[in-house]
DOMAR-908316 format. One record per residue (C-alpha): residue number from 1; residue in one letter; x negated, y, z. Coordinates in nm, 2 decimals. Each point is the difference from the previous one (the first is absolute). Layout:
// residues N
ATOM,n,res,xx,yy,zz
ATOM,NUM,A,X,Y,Z
...
//
This chain:
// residues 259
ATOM,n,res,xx,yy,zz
ATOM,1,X,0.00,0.00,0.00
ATOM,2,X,-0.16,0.34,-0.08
ATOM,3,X,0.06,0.23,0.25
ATOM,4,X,0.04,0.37,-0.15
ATOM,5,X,0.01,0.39,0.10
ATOM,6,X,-0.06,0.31,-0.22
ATOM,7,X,-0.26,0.23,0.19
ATOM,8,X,-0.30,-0.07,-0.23
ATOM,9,X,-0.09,0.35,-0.05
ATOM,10,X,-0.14,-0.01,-0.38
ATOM,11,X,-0.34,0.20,-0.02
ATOM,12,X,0.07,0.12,-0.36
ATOM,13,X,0.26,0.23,0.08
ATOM,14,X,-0.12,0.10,0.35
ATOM,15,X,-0.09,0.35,0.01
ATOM,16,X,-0.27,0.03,0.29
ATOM,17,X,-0.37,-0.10,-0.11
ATOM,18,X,-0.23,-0.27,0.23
ATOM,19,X,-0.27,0.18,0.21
ATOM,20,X,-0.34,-0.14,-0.22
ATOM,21,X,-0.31,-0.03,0.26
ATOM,22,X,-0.30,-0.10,-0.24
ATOM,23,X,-0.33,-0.09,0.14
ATOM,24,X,-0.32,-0.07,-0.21
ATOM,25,X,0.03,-0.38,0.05
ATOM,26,X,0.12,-0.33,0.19
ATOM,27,X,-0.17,0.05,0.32
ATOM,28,X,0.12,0.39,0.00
ATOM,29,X,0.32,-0.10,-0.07
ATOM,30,X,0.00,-0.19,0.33
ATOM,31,X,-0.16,0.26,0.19
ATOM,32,X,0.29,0.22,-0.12
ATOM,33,X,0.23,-0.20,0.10
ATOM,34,X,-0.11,-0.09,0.35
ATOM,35,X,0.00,0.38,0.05
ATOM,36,X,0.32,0.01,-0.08
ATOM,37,X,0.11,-0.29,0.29
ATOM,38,X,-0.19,0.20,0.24
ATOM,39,X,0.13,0.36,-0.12
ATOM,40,X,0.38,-0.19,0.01
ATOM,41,X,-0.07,-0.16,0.36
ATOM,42,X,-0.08,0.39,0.11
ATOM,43,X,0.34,0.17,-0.17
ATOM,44,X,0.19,-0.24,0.15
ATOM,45,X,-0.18,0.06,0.31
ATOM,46,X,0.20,-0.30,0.31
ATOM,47,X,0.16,-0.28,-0.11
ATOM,48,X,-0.06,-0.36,-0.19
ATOM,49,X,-0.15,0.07,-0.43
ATOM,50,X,0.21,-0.30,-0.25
ATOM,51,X,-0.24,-0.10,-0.24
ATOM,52,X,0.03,-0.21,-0.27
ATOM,53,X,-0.32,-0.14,-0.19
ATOM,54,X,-0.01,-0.19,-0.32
ATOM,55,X,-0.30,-0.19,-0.13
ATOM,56,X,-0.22,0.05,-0.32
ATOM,57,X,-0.35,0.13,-0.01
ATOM,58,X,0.02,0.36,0.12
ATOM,59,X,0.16,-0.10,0.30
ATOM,60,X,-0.27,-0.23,0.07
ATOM,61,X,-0.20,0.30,-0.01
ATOM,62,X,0.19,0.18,0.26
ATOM,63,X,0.04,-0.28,0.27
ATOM,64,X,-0.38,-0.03,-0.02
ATOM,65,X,-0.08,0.34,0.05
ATOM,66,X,0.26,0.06,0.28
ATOM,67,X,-0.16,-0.25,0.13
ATOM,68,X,-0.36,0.09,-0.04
ATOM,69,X,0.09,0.38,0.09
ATOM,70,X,0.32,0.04,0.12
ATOM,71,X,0.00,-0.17,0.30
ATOM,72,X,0.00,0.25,0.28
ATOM,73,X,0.12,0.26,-0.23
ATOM,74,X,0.39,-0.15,-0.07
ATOM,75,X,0.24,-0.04,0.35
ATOM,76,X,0.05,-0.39,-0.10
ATOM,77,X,0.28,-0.05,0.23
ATOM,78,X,0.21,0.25,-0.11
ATOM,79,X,0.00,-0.21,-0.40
ATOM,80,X,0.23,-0.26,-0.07
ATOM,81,X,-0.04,-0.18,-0.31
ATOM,82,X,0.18,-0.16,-0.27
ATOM,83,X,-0.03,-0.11,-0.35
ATOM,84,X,0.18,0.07,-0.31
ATOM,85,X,-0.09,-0.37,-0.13
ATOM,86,X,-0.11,-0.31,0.13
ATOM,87,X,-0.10,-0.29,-0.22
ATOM,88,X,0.18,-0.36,0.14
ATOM,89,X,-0.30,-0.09,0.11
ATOM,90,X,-0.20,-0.12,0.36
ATOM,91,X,-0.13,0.33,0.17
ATOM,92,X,-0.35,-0.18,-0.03
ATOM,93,X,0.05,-0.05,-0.36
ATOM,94,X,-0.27,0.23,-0.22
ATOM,95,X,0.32,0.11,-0.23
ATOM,96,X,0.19,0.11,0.39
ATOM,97,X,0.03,0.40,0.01
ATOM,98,X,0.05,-0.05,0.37
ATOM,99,X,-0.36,-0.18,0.02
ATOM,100,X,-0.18,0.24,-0.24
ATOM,101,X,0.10,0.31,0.24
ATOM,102,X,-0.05,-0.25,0.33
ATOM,103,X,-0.34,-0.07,-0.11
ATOM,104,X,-0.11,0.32,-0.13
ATOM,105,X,0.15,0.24,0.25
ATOM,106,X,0.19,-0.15,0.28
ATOM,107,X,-0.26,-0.24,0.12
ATOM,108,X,-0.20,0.34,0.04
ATOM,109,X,0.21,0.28,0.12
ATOM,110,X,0.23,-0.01,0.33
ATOM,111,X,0.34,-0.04,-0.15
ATOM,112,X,0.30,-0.08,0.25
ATOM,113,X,0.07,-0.37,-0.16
ATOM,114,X,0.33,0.05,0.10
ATOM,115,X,0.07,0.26,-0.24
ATOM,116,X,-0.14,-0.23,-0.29
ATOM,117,X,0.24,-0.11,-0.22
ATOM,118,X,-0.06,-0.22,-0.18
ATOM,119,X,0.23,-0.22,-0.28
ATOM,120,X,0.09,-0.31,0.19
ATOM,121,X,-0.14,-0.26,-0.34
ATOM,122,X,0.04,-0.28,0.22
ATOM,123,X,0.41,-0.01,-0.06
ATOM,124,X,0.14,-0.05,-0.36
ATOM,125,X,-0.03,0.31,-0.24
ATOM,126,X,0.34,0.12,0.04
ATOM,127,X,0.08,-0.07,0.33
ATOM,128,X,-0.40,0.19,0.07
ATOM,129,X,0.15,0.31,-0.21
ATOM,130,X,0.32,-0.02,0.22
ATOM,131,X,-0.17,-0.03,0.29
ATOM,132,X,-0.27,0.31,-0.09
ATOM,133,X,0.35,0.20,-0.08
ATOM,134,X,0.13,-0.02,0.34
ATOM,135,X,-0.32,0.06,0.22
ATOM,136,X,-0.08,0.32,-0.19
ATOM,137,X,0.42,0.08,0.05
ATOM,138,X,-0.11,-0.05,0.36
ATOM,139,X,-0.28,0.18,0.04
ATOM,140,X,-0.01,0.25,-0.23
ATOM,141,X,0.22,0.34,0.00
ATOM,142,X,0.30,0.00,-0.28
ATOM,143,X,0.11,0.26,-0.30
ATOM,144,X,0.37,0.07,-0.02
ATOM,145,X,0.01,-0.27,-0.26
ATOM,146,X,-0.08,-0.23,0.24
ATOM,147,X,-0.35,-0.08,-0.11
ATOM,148,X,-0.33,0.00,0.21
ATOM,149,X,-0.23,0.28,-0.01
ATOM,150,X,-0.40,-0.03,-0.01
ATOM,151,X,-0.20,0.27,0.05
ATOM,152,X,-0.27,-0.05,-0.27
ATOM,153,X,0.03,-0.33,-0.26
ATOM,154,X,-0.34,-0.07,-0.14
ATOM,155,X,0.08,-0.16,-0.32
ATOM,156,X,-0.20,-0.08,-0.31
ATOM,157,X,0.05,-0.02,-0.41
ATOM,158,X,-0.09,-0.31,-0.21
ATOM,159,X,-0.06,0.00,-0.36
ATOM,160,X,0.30,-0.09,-0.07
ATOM,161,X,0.18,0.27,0.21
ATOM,162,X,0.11,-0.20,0.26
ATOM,163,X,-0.02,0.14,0.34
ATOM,164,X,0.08,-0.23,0.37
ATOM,165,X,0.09,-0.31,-0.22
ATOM,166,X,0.27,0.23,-0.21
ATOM,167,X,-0.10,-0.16,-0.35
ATOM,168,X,0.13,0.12,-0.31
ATOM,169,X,0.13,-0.34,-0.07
ATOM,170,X,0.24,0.02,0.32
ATOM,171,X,-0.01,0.41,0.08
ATOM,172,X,0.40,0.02,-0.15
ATOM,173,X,0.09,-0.22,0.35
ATOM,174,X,-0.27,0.13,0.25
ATOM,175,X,0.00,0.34,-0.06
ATOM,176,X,0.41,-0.01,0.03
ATOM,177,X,-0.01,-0.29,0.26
ATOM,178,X,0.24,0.11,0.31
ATOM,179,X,-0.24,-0.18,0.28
ATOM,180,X,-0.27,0.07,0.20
ATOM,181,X,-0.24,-0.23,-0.18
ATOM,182,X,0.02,-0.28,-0.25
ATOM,183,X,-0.16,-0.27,-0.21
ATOM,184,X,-0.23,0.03,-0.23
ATOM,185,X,-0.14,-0.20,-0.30
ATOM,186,X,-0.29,0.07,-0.16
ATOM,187,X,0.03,0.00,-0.32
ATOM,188,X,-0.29,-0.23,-0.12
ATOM,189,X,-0.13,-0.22,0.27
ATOM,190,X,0.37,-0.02,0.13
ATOM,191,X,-0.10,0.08,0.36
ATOM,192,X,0.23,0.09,0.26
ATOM,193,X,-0.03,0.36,0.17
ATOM,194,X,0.19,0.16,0.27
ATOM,195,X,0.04,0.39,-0.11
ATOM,196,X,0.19,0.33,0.10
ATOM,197,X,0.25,0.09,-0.24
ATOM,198,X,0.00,0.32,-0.20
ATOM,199,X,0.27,0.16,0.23
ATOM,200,X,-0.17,-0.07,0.31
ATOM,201,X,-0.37,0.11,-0.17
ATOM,202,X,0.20,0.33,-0.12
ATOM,203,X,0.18,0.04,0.37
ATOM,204,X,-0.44,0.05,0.13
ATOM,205,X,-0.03,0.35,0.14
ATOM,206,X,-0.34,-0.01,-0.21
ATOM,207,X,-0.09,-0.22,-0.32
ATOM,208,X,-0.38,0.02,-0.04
ATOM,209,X,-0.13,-0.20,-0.32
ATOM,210,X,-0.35,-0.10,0.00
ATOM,211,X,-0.15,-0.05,-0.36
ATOM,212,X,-0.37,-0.02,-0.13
ATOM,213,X,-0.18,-0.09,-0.27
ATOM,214,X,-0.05,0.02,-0.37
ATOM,215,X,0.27,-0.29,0.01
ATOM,216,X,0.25,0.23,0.08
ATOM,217,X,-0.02,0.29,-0.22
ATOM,218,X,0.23,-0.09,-0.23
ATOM,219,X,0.25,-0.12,0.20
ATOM,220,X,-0.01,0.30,0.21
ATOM,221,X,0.04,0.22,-0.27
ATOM,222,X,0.29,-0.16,-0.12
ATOM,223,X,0.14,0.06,0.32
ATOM,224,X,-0.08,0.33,0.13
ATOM,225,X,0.05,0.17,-0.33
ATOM,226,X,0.36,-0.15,-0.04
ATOM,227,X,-0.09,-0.14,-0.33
ATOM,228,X,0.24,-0.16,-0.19
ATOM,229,X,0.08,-0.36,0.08
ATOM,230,X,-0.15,0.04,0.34
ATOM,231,X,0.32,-0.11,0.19
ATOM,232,X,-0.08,-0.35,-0.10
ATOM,233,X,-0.27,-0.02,0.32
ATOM,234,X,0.11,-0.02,0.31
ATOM,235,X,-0.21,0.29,0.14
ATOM,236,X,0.21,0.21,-0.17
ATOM,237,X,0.29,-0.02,0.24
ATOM,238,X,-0.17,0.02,0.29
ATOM,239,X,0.06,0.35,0.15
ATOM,240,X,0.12,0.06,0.37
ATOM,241,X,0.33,0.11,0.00
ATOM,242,X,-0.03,0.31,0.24
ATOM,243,X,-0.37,-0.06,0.08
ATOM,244,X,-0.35,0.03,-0.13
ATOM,245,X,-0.18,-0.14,-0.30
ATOM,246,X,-0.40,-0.01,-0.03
ATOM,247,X,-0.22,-0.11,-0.26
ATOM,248,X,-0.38,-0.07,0.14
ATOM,249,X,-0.17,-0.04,-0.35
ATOM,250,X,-0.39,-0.05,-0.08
ATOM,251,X,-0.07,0.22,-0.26
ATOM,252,X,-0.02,-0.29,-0.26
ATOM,253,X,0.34,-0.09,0.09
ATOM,254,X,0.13,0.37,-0.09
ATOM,255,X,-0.23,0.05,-0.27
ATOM,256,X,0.30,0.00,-0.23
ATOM,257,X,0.27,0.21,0.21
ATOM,258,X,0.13,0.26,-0.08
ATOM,259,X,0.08,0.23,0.28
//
């Protein structure tokens, strides 16, 4: 049963432009962005930071520096994390998003392991998306829709466009999708994912996008310039509703845009 609503907010037509922070490379890229956790911890000044992290190669970047430098800079026990996809896999498996971040960053730094949150993969797929769904329901605050609210969702783009496990091949459900989370396939090795839906990832008080390399360019392009046929790729939809949309670019990876 596909289960439907109609807030996808299409990019195309929206009228406010992403906030572009472009550093020379990979490495700055991270820096710039684990500036940006420490300058977000300070504006909101008391209270518990939602976080949602995503995997890829930047990312692996940033845990290790936060790690390496960030340490007794950040106010660990104020972060709660989550992630936007999880592959249905054991947490000590090397494809695990959950074990990339554990071993680079967690094992490191003095997080509160109660407020990890990590995709339960030992249940089935759907019943690990329903039960993901409802603990982020429970612990996290709620729109007027109805749907949780995190503070900053760390997400990446893949060649294809994809962004969480949103694939072009199945964004027409999961960017519509009226749950929390939901099943994933995909598309060539046929693995099964856990991810956000686009409502939920457009519900985010801050989107920030994390994209480097030569890899990229085009793709980015394509998307930041609203070219023509660029609705096909996921990241195209993904724009936070009333909040905050941030592109952290190399400058390979905006070569190409245009603005």
């Amino acid at each position: 049963m596909k289960h439907r609503n109609h807030q996808v907010d299409n990019y195309k037509n929206h009228k406010m432009m992403p906030t572009l922070n472009v550093s020379v490379n990979g490495p700055a890229v991270a820096r710039a962005f684990a500036e940006h956790i420490v300058k977000k911890l300070a504006e909101k000044k008391e209270g518990p930071l939602f976080w949602a992290l995503s995997g890829g190669s930047t990312p692996k970047l940033l845990f290790k520096l936060l790690a390496e430098e960030y340490r007794e800079k950040i106010d660990w026990s104020r972060l709660h994390f989550f992630w936007g996809d999880e592959r249905c896999v054991p947490h000590d498996d090397p494809e695990s998003n959950f074990g990339e971040v554990k071993s680079l960053l967690f094992d490191h730094v003095p997080v509160v392991w109660d407020q990890v949150h990590a995709v339960d993969t030992t249940k089935s797929p759907e019943e690990a998306a329903r039960a993901y769904g409802e603990l982020m329901m429970r612990l996290l605050p709620s729109n007027s829709d109805g749907l949780p609210i995190l503070d900053i969702n760390m997400l990446g783009m893949g060649g294809d466009g994809h962004t969480a496990s949103i694939f072009p091949a199945n964004m027409d459900d999961l960017l519509t999708d009226s749950r929390i989370c939901a099943v994933a396939t995909h598309p060539d090795s046929g693995q099964k994912r856990v991810t956000m839906t686009g409502p939920v990832l457009n519900a985010s008080d801050e989107v920030a996008f994390l994209v480097t390399g030569n890899g990229k360019t085009e793709r980015t392009a394509q998307v930041l310039n609203k070219e023509h046929g660029a609705e096909k790729f996921p990241v195209m939809h993904i724009r936070p509703t009333s909040g905050k949309l941030i592109w952290f670019l190399d400058e390979a990876a905006a070569a190409e845009v245009g603005y």
